[in-house]
N, C-alpha and C positions, 0 to 999 in steps of 0.2 A: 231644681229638683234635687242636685244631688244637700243644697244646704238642708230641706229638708228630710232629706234619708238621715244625713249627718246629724241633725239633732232630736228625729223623731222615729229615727226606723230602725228597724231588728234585721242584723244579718242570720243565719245560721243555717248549718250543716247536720245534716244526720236525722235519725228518722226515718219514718216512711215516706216523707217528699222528699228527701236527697237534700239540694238546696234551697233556698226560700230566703225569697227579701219581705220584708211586712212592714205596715205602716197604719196605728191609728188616728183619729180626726173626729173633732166636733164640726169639721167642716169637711164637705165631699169634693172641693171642687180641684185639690190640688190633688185627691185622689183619683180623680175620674180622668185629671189631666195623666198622672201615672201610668194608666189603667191603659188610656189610648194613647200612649208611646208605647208600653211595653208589655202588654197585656196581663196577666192574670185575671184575679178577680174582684171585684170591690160588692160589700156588702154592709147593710146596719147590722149593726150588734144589739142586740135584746138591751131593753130597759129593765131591768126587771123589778125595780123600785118605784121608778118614776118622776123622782128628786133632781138625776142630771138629764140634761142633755142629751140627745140621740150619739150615740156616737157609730162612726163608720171605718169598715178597714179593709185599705186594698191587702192581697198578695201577690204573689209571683214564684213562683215552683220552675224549677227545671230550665228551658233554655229562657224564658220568658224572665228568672231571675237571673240569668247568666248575663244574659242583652243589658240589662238593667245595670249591675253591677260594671258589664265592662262601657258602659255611657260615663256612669258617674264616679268611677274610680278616681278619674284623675283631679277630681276635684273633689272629693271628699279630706276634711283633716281629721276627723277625732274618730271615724270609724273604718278610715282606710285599713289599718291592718285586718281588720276582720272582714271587709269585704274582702280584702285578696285574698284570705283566707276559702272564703266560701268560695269563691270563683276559681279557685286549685282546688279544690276538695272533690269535683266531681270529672277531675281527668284522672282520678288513682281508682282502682278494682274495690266494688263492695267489700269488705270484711278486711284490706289492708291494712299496715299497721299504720302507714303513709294516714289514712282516714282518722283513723282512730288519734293520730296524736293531733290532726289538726281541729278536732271535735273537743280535746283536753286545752289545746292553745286557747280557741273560742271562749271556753270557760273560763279559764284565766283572765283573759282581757276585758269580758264583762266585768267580771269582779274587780275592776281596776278604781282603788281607791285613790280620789282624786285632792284629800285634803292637805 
């Protein structure tokens, strides 16, 4: 699970859910595996062309992305810093500055050009 958080999932911070792990798939089944370890939610996403494939995507909001995070931290490599990020993010007071810079870190480190 955590290889693919690492190469397929979205950590992030801020917002009206607070934290959130996500993850989409043309295949449901290593979602549903997510889904019944750590709860959230898993759903299809609209076709709305008709050209691809269905595609499906679990979440995990709140403690449900906390569990999640602190399972696969220790094996994640290329998105660890940003899962630790998100997993301190929601022990600091709404409107901190503590939040605020690590919602600025996040953004940075998606942006991390790899060439």
């Amino acid at each position: 699970m955590a290889g693919f958080l690492d190469g397929e999932g979205c950590f992030t911070a801020g917002g009206r859910n607070g934290v959130r792990v996500s993850v989409s798939n043309t295949f449901p089944w290593t979602l549903q595996a997510l889904q019944k370890e750590f709860g959230g939610r898993l759903y299809r996403k609209a076709n709305k062309d008709g050209k691809h494939r269905a595609q499906y995507q679990w979440d995990a909001s709140g403690k449900s992305a906390i569990s999640c995070i602190e399972a696969v931290l220790p094996y994640l490599i290329e998105k660890a810093p940003q899962a630790a990020l998100v997993r301190d993010y929601h022990t600091w007071p709404p409107g901190s500055e503590k939040r605020k810079s690590i919602e600025c870190e996040l953004k940075r480190l998606k942006r991390t050009n790899y060439e």
